[in-house]
Structures are given as C-alpha cells and as structure tokens.
C-alpha distance (Angstrom), angle and dihedral (degrees) to the residues before:
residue distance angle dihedral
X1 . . .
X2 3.53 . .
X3 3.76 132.4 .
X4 3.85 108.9 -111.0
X5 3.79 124.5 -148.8
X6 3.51 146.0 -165.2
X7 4.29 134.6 -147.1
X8 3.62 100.1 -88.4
X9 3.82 102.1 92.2
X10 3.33 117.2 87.6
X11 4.07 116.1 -117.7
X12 3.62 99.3 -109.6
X13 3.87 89.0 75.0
X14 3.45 88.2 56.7
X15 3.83 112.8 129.1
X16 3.73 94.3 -149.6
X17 3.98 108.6 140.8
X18 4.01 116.8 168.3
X19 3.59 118.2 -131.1
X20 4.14 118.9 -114.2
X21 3.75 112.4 -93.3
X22 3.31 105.3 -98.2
X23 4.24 107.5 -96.7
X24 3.68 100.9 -150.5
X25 4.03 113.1 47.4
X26 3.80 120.8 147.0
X27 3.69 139.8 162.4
X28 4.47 97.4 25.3
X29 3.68 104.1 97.0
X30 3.58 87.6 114.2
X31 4.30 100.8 51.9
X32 4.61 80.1 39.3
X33 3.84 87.6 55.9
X34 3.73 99.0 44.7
X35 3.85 88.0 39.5
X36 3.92 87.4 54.1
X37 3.99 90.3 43.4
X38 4.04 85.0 59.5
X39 3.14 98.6 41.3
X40 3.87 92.7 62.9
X41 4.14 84.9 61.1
X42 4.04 106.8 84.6
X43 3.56 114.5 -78.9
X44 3.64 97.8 -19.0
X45 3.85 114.5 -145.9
X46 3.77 107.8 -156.7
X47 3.86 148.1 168.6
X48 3.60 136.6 -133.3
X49 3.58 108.8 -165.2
X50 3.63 140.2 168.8
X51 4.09 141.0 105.0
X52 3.89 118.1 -58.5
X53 3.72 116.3 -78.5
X54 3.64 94.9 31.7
X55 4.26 96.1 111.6
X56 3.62 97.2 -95.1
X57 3.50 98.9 148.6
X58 3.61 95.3 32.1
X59 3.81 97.8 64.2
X60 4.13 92.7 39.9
X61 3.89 81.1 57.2
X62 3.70 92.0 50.8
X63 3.72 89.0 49.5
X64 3.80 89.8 47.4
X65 4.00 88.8 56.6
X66 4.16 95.3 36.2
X67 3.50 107.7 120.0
X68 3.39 101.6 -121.9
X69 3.69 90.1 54.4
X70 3.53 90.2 47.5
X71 3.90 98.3 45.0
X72 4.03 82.4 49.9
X73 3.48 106.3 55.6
X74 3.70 101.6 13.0
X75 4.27 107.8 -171.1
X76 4.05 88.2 -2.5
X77 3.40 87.6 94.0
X78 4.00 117.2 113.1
X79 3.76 123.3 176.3
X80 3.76 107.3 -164.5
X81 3.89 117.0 -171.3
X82 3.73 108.9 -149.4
X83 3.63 104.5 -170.4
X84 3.84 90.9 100.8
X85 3.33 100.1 53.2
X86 4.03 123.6 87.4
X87 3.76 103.6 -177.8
X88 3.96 143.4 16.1
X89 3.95 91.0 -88.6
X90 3.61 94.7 60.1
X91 3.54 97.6 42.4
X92 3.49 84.8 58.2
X93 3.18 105.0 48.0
X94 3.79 93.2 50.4
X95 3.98 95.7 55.0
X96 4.15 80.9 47.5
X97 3.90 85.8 62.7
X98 3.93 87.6 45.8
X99 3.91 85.9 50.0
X100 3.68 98.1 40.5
X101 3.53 103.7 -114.6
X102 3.71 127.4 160.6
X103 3.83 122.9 -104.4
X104 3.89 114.1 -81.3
X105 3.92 142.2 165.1
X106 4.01 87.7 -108.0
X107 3.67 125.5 -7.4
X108 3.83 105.1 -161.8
X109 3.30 90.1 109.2
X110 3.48 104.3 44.1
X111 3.97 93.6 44.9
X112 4.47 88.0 54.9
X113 3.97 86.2 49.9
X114 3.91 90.2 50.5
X115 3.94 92.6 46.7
X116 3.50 96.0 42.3
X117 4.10 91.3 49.9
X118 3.95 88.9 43.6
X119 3.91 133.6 91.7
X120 4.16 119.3 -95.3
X121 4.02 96.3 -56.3
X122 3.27 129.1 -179.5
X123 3.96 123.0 -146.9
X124 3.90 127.3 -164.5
X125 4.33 121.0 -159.9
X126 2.91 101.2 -160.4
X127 4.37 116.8 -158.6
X128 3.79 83.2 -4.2
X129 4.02 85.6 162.3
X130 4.07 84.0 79.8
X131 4.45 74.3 74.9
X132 3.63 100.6 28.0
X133 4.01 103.9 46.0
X134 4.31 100.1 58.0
X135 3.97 102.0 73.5
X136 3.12 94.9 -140.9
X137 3.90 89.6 67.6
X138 3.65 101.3 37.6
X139 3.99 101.6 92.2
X140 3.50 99.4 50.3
X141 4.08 87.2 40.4
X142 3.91 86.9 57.7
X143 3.62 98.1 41.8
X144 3.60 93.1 50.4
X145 3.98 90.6 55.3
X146 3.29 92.4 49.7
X147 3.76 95.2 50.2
X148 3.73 82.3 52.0
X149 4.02 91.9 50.6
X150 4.25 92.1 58.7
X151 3.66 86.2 57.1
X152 3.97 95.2 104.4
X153 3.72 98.2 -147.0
X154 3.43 104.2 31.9
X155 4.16 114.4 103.5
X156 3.71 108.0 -163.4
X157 4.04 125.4 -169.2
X158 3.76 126.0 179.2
X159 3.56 142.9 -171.2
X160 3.83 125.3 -145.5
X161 3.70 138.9 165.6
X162 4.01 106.0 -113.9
X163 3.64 135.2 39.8
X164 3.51 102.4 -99.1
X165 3.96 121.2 97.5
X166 4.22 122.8 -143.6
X167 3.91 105.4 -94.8
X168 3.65 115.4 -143.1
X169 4.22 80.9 67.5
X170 3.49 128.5 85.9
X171 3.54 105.8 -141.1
X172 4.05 117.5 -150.4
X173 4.16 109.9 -104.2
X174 2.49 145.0 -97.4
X175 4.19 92.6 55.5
X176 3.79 113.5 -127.8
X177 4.02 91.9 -128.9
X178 3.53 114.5 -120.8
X179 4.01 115.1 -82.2
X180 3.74 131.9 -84.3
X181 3.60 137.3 -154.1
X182 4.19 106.7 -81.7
X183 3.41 110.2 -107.9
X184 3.55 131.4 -97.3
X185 4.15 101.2 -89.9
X186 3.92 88.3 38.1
X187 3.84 90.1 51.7
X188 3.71 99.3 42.9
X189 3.84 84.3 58.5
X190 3.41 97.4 48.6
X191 4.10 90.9 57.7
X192 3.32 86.1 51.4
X193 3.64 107.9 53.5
X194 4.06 82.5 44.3
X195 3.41 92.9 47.2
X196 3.62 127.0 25.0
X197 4.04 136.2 -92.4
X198 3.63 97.0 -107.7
X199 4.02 97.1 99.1
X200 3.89 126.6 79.2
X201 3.45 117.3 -114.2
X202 3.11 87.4 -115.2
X203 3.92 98.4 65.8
X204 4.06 79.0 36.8
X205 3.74 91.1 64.1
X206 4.10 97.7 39.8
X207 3.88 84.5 61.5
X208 3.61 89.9 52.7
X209 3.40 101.8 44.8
C-alpha cells in the first residue's frame, strides 16, 4: 500500500526522480513528431495506446526527455508509473510523493490545488489501465482525469494497453492512433542493439517473423 500525502510539505522533499531516456528506440519518429506537433497546442492532453509490448512507455519516455519538452517545462516534469496503484486514492497519493506533499487520508484534493497553483507542468500515467480496466475503478479513474484536464496549465499524456481513450476527457486532435508493430528495418535494429551483431539477418528476421 502506498503512503498517502497531503500539500503541506514543501517541494524540495519531493521524491520525484525521472526515469533514463530510454537507450535503444527505433522505428517512432512518426508517433515523436505528431506527439511534438500536439504538444505545441496548450496543455495538450494525449493518449498512447496500443497492445502490450508495443513501446508504449518507451516512446512517452523519449518524449519526456525531447528537448523541446524538456526546454518547455524544465523540472515540471513528473513521470508517474501507475501499475501499483488499484484505485483513485492511491494514485493520488503516489503523484503526492512525486510532488512532495505531506501524508494525508486522500490527497486528490491536495495534489489538483498543487497543480493548479504550479508553473506549466507536464504529468505522464504511465499503464494507467491497471486503474481504468476493473469496473469497479473506472468512474472514479475518469473523473479524476478529467479533474486533472480543467487544470489550465497542466499537459497530461498517458499510456494504456487498448485502443480506447477515458471519456469524461477531451483528448487534443488530431488522435495519435493507437500503436503498431515497428517495422521490419526498425525492428531488426532493435534486436540488434539488444542482442548483439553476430547473427545473419537472416536468423534476425526468422525470430521476427
């Protein structure tokens, strides 16, 4: 279970720590560029969708660490992974910890005053279907989104297995579509850089196939 906090901690106790860019990323110059394009709207809200394994998290991590991105919204960046979190109230209370808030019974509230009081941030869920998929979840899920979404300033991009987006949110246009496998140059690449350049393409492509 996670520790839940509240808005009287200052922000330098914030345990907010970016993840590395990611070092081997092929074949999404396309989804990066249309990312980029939204991101040059006003606090873009956007989702990167697709089935599991297909570099979701990868390419919202190169976007985290693009330079324009960067330059933009300098250390208002948060990357929140939401794969241990089963309800609203956690979810909160984890990007509380990223903000530096104090401990608290249930931080949602606390985390939209500190957003809506801060400079242009951005904030990436990360796997937020773990909260979105179980019914039972999904309503509060939403309506926390979209309390993020009036917050003026605050860009917010998430990745979820699927291809359908959290209503109650109205996501920047044009959609980035949900993503497909890379194709066959930008995959053979990939193998290699993770494994090494002693196999012939030919064995290369067999394990692709």
């Amino acid at each position: 279970m996670h520790k839940v906090y509240s808005s009287s901690y200052a922000s330098s106790n914030s345990i907010s720590m970016l993840p590395a860019e990611p070092k081997i990323f092929h074949g999404r110059d396309a989804e990066v560029t249309h990312i980029l394009q939204l991101f040059r709207q006003e606090s873009p809200r956007i989702a990167i969708l697709g089935a599991g394994g297909m570099g979701k998290t990868s390419l919202s991590k190169a976007v985290l660490h693009h330079h324009e991105i960067a330059t933009k919204y300098h250390a208002n960046r948060f990357f929140i992974a939401c794969d241990g979190s089963i309800n609203k109230v956690e979810l909160a209370s984890v990007i509380g910890a990223h903000l530096g808030l104090k401990p608290g019974k249930d931080l949602t509230k606390a985390v939209l005053r500190n957003l809506a009081s801060a400079p242009p941030t951005l904030l990436i869920l990360d796997n937020i279907e773990t909260l979105w998929d179980p019914v039972e979840s999904r309503k509060e899920t939403e309506e926390f989104l979209s309390l993020l979404t009036d917050i003026p300033t605050l860009a917010l991009l998430i990745t979820m297995r699927g291809a359908e987006r959290p209503s109650k949110v109205q996501w920047t246009r044009p959609f980035l579509l949900p993503l497909q496998p890379l194709p066959r140059e930008a995959a053979q690449k990939m193998f290699l850089d993770i494994a090494d350049d002693n196999h012939s393409m030919e064995e290369v492509n067999q394990v692709l196939t």
